[in-house]
C-alpha positions as CSV (number, residue, x, y, z in Angstrom):
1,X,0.0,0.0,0.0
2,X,1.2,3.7,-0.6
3,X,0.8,5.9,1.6
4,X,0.6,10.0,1.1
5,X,1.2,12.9,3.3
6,X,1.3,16.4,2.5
7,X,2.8,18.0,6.5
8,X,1.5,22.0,5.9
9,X,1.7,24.9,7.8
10,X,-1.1,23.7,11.0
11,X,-2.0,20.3,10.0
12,X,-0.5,16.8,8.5
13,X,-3.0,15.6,5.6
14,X,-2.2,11.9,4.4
15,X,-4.0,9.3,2.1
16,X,-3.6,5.0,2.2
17,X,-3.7,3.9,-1.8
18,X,-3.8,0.5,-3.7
19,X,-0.8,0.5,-5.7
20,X,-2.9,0.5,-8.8
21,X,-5.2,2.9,-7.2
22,X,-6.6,6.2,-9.4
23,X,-5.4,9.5,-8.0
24,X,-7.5,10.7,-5.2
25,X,-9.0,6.8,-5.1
26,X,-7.8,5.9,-1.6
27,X,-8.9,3.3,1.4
28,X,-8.0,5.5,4.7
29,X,-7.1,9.0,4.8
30,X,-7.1,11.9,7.5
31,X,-5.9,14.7,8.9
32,X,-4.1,15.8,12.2
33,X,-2.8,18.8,13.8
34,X,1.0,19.2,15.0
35,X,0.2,19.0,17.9
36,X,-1.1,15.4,17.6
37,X,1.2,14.0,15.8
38,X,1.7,11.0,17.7
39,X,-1.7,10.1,16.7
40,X,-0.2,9.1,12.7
41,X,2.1,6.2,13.6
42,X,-1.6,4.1,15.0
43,X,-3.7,5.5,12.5
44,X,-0.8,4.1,9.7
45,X,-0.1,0.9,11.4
46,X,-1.6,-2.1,9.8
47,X,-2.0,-1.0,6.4
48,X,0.7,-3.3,4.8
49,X,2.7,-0.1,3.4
50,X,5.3,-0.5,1.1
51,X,6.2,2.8,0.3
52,X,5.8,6.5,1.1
53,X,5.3,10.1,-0.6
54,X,6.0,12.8,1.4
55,X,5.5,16.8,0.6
56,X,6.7,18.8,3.8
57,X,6.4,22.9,4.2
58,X,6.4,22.7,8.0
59,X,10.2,22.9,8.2
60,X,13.3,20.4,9.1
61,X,11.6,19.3,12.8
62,X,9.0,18.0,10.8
63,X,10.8,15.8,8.6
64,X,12.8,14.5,11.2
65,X,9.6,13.7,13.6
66,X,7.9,12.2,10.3
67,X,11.0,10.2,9.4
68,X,10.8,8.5,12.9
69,X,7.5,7.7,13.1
70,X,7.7,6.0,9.5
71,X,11.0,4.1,10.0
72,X,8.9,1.0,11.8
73,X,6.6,0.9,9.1
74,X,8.2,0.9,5.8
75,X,10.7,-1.3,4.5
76,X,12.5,1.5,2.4
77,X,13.0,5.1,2.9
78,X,9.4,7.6,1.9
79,X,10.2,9.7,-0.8
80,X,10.9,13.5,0.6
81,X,8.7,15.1,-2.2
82,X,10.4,18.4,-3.8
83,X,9.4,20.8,-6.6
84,X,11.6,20.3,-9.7
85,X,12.1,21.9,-13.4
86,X,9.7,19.3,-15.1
87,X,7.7,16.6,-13.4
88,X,4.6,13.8,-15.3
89,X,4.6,16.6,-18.9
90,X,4.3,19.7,-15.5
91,X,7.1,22.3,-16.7
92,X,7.9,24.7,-13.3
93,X,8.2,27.9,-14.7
94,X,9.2,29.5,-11.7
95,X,12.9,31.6,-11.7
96,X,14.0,29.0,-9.2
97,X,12.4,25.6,-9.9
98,X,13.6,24.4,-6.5
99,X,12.2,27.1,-4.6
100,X,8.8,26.4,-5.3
101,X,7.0,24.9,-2.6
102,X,7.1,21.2,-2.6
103,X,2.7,21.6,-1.8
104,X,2.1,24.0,-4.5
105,X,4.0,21.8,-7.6
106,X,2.1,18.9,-5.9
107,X,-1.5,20.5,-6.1
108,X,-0.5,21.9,-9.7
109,X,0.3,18.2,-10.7
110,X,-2.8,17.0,-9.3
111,X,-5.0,19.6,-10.8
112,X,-3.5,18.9,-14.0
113,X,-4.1,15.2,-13.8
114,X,-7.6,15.5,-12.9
115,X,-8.1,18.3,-16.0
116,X,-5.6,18.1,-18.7
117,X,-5.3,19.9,-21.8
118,X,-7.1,23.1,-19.9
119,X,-6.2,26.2,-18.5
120,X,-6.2,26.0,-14.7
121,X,-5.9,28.1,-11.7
122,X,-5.0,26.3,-8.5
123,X,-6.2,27.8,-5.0
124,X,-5.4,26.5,-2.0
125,X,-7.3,27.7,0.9
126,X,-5.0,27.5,3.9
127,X,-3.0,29.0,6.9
128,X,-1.8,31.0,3.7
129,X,-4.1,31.0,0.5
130,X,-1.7,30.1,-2.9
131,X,-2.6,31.0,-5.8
132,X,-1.4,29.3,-9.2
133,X,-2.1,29.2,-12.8
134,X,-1.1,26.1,-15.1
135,X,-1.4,26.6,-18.7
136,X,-3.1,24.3,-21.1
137,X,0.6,23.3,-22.7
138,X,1.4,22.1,-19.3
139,X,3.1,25.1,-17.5
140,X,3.3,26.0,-14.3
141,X,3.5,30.2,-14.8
142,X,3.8,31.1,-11.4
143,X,1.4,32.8,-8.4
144,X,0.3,34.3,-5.6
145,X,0.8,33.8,-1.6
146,X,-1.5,35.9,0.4
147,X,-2.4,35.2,4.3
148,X,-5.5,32.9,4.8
149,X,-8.4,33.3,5.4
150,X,-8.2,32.9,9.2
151,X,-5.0,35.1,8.8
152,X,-6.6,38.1,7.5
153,X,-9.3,37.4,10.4
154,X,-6.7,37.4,13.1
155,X,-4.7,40.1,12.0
156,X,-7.5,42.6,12.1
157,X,-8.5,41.8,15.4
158,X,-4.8,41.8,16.8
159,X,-4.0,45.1,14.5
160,X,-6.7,47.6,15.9
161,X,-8.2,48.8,18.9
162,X,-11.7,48.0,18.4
163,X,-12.6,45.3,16.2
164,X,-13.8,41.9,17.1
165,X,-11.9,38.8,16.3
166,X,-14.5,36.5,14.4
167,X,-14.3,33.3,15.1
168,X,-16.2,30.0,12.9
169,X,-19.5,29.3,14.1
170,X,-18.9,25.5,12.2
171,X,-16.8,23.9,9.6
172,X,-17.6,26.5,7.2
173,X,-18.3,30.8,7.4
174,X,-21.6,31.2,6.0
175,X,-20.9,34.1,3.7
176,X,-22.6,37.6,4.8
177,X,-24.3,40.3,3.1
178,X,-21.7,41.8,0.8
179,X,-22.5,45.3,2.6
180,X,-23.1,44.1,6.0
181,X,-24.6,45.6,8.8
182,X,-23.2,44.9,11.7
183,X,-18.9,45.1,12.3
184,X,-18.7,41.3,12.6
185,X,-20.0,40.4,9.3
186,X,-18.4,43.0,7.7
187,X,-14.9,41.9,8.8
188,X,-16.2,38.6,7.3
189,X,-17.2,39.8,4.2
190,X,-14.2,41.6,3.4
191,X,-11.7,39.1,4.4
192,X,-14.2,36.8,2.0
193,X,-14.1,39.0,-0.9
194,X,-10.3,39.6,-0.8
195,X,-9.9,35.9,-0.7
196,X,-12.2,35.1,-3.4
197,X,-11.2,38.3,-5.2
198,X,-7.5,37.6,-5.7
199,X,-9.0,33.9,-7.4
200,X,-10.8,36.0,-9.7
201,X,-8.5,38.2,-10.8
202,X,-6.0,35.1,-11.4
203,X,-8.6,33.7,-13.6
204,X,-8.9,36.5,-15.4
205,X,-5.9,37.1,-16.1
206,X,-5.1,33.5,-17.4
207,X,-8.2,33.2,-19.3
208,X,-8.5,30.2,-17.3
209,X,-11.0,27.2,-18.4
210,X,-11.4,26.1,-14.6
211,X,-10.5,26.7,-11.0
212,X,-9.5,24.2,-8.7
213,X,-10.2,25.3,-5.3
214,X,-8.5,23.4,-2.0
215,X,-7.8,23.9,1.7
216,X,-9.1,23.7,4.7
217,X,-11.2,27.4,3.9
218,X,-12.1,26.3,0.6
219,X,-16.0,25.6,1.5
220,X,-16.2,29.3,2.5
221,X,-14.4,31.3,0.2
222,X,-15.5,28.6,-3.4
223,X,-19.7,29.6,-2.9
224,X,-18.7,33.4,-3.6
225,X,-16.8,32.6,-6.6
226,X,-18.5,33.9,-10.3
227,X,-15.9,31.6,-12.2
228,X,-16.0,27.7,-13.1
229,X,-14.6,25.5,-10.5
230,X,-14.6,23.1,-8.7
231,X,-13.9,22.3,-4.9
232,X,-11.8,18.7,-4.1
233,X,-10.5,17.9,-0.6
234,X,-6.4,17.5,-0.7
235,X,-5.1,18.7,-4.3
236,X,-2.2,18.2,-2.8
237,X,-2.5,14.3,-2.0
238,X,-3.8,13.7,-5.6
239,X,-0.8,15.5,-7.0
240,X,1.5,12.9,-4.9
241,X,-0.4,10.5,-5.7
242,X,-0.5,11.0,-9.3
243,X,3.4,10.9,-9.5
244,X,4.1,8.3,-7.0
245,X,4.7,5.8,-9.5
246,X,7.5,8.1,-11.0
247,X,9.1,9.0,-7.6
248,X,9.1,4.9,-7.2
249,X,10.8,4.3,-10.1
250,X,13.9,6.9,-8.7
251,X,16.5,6.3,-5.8
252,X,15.5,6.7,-2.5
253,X,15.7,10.7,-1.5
254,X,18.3,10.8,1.8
């Protein structure tokens, strides 16, 4: 079995696959937070896994904790998932292929293997919202990083002397008036607009066929969107698992 993780900026996303499993066809997946990461190595355990893809933005502690608790279950090395010039007909058009973030080159693989030959922007919707556009000839152009959708919540309330901090009221913020009025809903309905805004405006100027929208915030911000998308949970574990039998096919990263 192959299993997936994609270790972001608050929580650890990963997905159990058949070996001849379709991207985004899997039999367990889940998510945890840092600070319960000692939760993965039970959750993993029993699945027969033979190998490992991983894609980590959370920084060198991570690997290492990661790399510890998968040492008992695999009988090779996982794969330490990177962004690189060209990747499954992907070309990363970015000044410094490497720089890239290993999460956004995996989502901008998956999008592409779940709607080839088009035009895509690719959103992610997390503890920072990305923002990418892949072009029909199979190019990854380049983006935008702007602070989440919690983020932009946050910061307001910590930046000024009188404004509320909103808080979710469930999994998703229902989506206020656009002129709201009261101060609560209109902090949300700006920090909605700017999120769903930038999306637009990335679509626009791509021309894109489709947006693929992702992330943890992704049910709030995709309802106020006026272009063609659609919303899939973990673009970025597709993306992995799109590749993994490439990656398997390479020597084991150190």
């Amino acid at each position: 079995m192959l299993l997936l993780v994609d270790a972001g900026n608050t929580r650890i996303k990963w997905a159990i696959a058949a070996q001849d499993a379709a991207p985004g066809d899997w039999t367990a997946h889940g998510a945890v937070p840092h600070a319960e990461l000692d939760r993965l190595q039970a959750a993993w355990a029993g699945h027969g896994l033979t190998y490992a893809v991983v894609s980590n933005v959370a920084g060198h502690a991570m690997q290492a904790q990661l790399a510890a608790l998968l040492a008992p279950l695999l009988p090779v090395a996982p794969h330490w998932f990177t962004s690189r010039a060209a990747l499954n007909g992907l070309r990363n058009g970015y000044r410094n292929p490497a720089q890239l973030g290993s999460d956004r080159f995996a989502a901008a693989l998956g999008a592409r293997s779940l709607a080839p030959g088009k035009a895509l922007v690719v959103a992610t919707c997390g503890t920072a919202t990305t923002v990418d556009a892949v072009s029909a000839a199979g190019d990854f152009i380049g983006g935008m990083i702007l602070p989440g959708l919690g983020l932009m919540l946050g910061a307001l309330a910590r930046g000024t002397a009188q404004l509320p901090q909103v808080a979710p009221g469930a999994d998703a913020y229902a989506a206020p008036p656009t002129f709201a009025d009261h101060t609560s809903d209109a902090i949300l309905s700006g920090c909605l607009a700017a999120q769903a805004g930038a999306i637009e405006r990335a679509c626009a100027a791509l021309r894109a066929d489709l947006c693929i929208v992702s992330g943890g915030a992704a049910a709030s911000v995709a309802p106020l969107l006026s272009v063609p998308h659609w919303m899939l949970d973990n673009i970025v574990l597709v993306g992995l698992h799109a590749v993994a039998p490439l990656l398997a096919a390479e020597p084991a990263s150190p």
